[in-house]
C-alpha positions as CSV (number, residue, x, y, z in Angstrom):
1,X,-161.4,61.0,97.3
2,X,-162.1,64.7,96.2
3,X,-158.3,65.6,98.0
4,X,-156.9,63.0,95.5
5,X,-158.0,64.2,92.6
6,X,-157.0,67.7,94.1
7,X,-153.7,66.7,94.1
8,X,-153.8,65.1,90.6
9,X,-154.9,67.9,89.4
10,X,-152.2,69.8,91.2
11,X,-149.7,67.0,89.8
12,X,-150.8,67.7,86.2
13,X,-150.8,71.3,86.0
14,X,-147.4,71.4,87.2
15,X,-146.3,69.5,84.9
16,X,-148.1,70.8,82.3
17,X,-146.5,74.5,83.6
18,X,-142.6,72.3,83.6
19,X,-143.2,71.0,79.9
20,X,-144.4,74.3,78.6
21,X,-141.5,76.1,80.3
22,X,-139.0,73.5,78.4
23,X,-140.5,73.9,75.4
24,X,-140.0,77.0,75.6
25,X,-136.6,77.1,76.5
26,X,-136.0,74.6,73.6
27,X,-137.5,76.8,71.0
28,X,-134.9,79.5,72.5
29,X,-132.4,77.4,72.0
30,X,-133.1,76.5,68.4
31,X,-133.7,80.4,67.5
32,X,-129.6,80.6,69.4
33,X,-128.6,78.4,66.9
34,X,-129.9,79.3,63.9
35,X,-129.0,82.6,64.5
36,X,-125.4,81.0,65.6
37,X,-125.8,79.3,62.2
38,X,-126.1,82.8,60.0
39,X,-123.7,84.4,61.4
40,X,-119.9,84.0,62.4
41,X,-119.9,84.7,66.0
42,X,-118.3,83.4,69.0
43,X,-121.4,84.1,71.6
44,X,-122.8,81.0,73.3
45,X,-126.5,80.2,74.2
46,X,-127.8,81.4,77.3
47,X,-131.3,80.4,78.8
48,X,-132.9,81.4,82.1
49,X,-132.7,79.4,85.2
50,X,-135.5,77.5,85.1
51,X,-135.1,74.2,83.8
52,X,-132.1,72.2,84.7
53,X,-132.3,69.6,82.1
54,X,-132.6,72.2,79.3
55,X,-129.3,74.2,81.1
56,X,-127.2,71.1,80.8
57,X,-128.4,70.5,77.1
58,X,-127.4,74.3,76.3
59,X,-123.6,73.6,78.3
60,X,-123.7,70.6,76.1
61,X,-124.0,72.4,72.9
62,X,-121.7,75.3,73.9
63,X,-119.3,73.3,74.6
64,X,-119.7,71.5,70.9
65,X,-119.9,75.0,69.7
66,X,-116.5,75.5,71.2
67,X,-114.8,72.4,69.8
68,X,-116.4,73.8,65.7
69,X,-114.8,77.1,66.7
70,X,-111.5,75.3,67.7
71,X,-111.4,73.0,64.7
72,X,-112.1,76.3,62.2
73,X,-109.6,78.0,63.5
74,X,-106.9,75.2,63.0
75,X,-108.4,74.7,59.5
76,X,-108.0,77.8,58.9
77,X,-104.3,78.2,60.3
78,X,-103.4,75.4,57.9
79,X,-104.6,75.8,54.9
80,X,-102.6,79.5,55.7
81,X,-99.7,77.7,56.3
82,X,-100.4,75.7,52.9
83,X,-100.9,78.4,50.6
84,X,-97.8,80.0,52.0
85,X,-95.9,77.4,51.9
86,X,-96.8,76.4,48.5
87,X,-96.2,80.3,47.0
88,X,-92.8,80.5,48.7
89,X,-91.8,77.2,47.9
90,X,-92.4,78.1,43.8
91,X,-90.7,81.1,44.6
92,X,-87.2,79.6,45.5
93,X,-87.2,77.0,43.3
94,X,-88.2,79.1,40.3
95,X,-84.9,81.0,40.1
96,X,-82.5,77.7,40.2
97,X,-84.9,76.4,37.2
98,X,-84.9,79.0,35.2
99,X,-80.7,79.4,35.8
100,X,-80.5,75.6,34.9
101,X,-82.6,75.6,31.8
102,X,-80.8,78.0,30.6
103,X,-77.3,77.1,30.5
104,X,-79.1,73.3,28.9
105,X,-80.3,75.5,25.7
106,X,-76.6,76.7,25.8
107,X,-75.4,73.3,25.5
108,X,-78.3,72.4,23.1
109,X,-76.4,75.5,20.9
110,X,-73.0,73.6,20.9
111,X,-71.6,71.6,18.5
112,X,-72.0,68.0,20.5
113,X,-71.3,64.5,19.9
114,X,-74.7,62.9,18.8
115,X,-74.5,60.8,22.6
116,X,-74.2,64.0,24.3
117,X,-76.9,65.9,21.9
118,X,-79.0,62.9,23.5
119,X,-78.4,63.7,27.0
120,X,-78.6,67.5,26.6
121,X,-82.5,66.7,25.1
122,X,-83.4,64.3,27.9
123,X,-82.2,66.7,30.6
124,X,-83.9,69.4,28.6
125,X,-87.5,67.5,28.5
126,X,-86.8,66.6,31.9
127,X,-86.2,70.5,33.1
128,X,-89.0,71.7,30.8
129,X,-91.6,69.0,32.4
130,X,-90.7,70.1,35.5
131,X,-91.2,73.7,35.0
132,X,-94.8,73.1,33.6
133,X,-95.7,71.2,37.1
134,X,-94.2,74.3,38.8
135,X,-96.0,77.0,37.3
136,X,-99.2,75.0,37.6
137,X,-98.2,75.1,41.7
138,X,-97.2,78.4,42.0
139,X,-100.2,79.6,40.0
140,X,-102.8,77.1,41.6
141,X,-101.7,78.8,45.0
142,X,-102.2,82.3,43.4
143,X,-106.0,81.3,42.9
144,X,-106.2,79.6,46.3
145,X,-104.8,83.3,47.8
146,X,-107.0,85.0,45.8
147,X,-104.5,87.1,44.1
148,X,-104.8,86.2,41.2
149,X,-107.0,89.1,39.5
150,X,-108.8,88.4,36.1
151,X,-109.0,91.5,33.4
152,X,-112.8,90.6,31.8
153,X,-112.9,91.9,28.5
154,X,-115.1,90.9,25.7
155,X,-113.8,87.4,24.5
156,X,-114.0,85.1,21.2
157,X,-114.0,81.6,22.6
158,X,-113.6,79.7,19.1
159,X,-110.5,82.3,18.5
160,X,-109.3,81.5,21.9
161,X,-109.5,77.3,21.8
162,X,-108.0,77.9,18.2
163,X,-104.7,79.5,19.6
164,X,-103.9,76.8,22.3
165,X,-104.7,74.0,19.6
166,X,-102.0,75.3,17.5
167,X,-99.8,75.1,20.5
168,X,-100.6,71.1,20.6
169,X,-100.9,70.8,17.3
170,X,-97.3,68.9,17.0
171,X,-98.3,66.7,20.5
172,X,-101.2,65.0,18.8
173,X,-99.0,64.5,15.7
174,X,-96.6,62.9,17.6
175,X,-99.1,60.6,19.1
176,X,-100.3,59.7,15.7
177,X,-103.6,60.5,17.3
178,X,-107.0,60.9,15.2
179,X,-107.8,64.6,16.0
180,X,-111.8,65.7,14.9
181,X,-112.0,69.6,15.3
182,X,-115.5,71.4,14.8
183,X,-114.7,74.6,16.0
184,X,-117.4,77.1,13.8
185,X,-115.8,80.5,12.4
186,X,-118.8,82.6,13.8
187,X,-117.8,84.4,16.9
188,X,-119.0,82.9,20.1
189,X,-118.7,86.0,22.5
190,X,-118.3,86.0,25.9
191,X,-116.9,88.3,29.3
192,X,-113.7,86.8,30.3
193,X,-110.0,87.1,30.9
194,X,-108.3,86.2,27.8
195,X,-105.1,84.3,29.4
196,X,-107.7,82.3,32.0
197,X,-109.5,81.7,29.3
198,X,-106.3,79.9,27.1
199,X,-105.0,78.8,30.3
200,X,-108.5,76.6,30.5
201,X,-108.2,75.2,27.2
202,X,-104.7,74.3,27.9
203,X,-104.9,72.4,31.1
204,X,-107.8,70.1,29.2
205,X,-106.6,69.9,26.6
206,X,-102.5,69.1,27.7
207,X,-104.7,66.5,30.2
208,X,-106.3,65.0,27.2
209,X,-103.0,64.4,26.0
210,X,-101.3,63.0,29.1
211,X,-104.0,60.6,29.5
212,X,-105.6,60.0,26.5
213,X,-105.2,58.1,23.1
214,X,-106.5,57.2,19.9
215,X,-109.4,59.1,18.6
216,X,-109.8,62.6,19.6
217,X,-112.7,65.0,19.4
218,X,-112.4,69.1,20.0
219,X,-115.9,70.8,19.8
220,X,-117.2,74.2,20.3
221,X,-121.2,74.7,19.6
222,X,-123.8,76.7,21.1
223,X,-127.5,76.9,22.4
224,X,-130.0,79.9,22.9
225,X,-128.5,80.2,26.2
226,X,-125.0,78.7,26.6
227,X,-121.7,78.3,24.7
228,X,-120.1,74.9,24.8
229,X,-116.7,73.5,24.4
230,X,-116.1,69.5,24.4
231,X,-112.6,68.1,24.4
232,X,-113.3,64.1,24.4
233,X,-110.5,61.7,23.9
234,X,-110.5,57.6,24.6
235,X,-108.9,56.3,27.9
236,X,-108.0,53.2,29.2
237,X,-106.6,55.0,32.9
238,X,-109.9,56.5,33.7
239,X,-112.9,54.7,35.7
240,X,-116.1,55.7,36.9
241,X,-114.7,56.6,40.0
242,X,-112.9,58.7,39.7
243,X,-115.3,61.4,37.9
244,X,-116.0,62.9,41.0
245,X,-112.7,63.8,42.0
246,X,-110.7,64.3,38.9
247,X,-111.5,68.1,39.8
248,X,-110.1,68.0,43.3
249,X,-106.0,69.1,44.0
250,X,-103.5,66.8,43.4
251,X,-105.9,64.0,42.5
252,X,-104.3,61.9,39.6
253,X,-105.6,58.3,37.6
254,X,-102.1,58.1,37.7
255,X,-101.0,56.6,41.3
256,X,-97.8,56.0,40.1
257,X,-96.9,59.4,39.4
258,X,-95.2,58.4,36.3
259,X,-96.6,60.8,33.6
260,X,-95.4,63.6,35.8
261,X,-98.6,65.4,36.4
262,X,-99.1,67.6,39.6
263,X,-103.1,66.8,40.1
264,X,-103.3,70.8,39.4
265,X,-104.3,71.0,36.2
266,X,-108.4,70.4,36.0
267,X,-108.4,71.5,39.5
268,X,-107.0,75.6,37.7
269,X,-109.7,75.0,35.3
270,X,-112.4,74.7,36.8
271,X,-111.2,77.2,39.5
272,X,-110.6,79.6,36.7
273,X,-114.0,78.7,34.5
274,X,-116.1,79.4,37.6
275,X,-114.0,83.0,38.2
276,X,-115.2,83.7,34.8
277,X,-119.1,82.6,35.1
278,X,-118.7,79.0,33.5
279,X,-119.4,75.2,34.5
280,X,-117.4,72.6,34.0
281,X,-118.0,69.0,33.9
282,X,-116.7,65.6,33.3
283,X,-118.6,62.0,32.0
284,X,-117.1,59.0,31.0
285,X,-119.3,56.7,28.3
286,X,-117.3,53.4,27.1
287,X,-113.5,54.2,27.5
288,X,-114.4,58.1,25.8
289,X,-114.1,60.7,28.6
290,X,-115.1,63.9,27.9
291,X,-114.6,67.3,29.6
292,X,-117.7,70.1,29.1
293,X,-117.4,73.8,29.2
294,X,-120.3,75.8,29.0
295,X,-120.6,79.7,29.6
296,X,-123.7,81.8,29.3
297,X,-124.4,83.8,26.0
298,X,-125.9,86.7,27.8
């Protein structure tokens, strides 16, 4: 009897020695991979040969590790190949634009029949929307390349949003829209680059006019600790879903691609906004869709 509990006691302490050794080896493991995790390195985890269930579960993860690695790379290889593609591809066409749209403000200079004035201001519209979507692409790639530098300088928001509203001024009359501006003539100072800055505004407020109608609202206020711009507008285009991915590239409401927009322009603002230290948001309440700016006052 006593040789039978010898051996179960035997029994147990190896066992007890194996699952000690494992969990040792797993802890290694786990300290491999965070430190894997931290850091951008192609090492692999190594263990001692001890264990041969805890070797095939480190083989197991390298060779997942390997697969991430592989996948990164190609990710990374692409969106190379995108950005390139994308600058040089604004580049060529840029030059045959700008050639066309002039000789159209040549014709727009002649003395033409009214049928032909008609044609020469359609094509012109036409070349003019198309060089908006352009320079939205070829500076959207810019940002993605990071070479686009911003010059922070001390900035006046209100003066800023002022200046691009008087560039849409004439859009919203057009529209016969409602327009409510509350923009306060105390400075609202902040560290930015001045053209980003308009270049923000713009893009919100251009979208507001794509996609928006009836009532419009344009408001800049501020707390103790932030600055905040509101452009709000009513839509019929926009849902609840899409709020989270009005910000994204080339998303549009717009599936059938019919009020010529790229998907770039939210997507350079809040790129641009978070360059320069600000948030941007979007919220949709009964058909009114609002966009929200907010920097800090510091």
């Amino acid at each position: 009897m006593w040789i039978f509990c010898l051996i179960l006691m035997i029994c147990c302490l190896g066992l007890l020695i194996k699952m000690g050794i494992q969990k040792k080896q797993i802890n290694r493991i786990k300290n491999q991979i965070d430190f894997l995790c931290s850091r951008d390195t192609g090492t692999e985890i190594t263990l001692e040969r001890i264990d041969r269930s805890t070797e095939h579960l480190a083989e197991s993860i390298n060779c997942l590790l390997e697969r991430y690695r592989d996948t990164g790379q190609q990710i990374k290889k692409n969106n190379a190949l995108f950005k390139d593609t994308i600058t040089s591809l604004s580049h060529d066409l840029r030059t045959p634009l700008a050639t066309a749209n002039g000789y159209i403000q040549l014709l727009m200079e002649q003395d033409l029949l009214p049928e032909q004035k008609e044609y020469v201001e359609i094509a012109y519209e036409r070349i003019t929307a198309v060089k908006i979507l352009l320079d939205q692409l070829f500076e959207f790639a810019r940002i993605e390349a990071n070479e686009l530098k911003l010059m922070q300088q001390r900035i006046d928001i209100n003066s800023c949003l002022r200046d691009v509203l008087a560039m849409y001024y004439s859009d919203f009359e057009k529209k016969s829209a409602t327009l409510d501006i509350r923009i306060p003539d105390t400075p609202f100072i902040i560290w930015a680059d001045k053209e980003a800055l308009c270049r923000v505004f713009s893009n919100i407020i251009y979208n507001a006019l794509i996609h928006g109608d009836k009532e419009y609202k344009i408001i800049s206020s501020f707390t103790e600790k932030t600055y905040q711009i509101i452009v709000s507008n009513h839509s019929e285009t926009i849902c609840k879903e899409d709020i989270p991915y009005l910000f994204d590239r080339f998303y549009t409401t717009d599936q059938s691609r019919s009020k010529k927009t790229t998907g770039l322009g939210l997507a350079i603002a809040k790129k641009l906004t978070k360059k320069m230290g600000g948030c941007i948001s979007a919220n949709l309440h009964n058909k009114t869709f609002d966009i929200q700016i907010t920097f800090p006052t510091n």
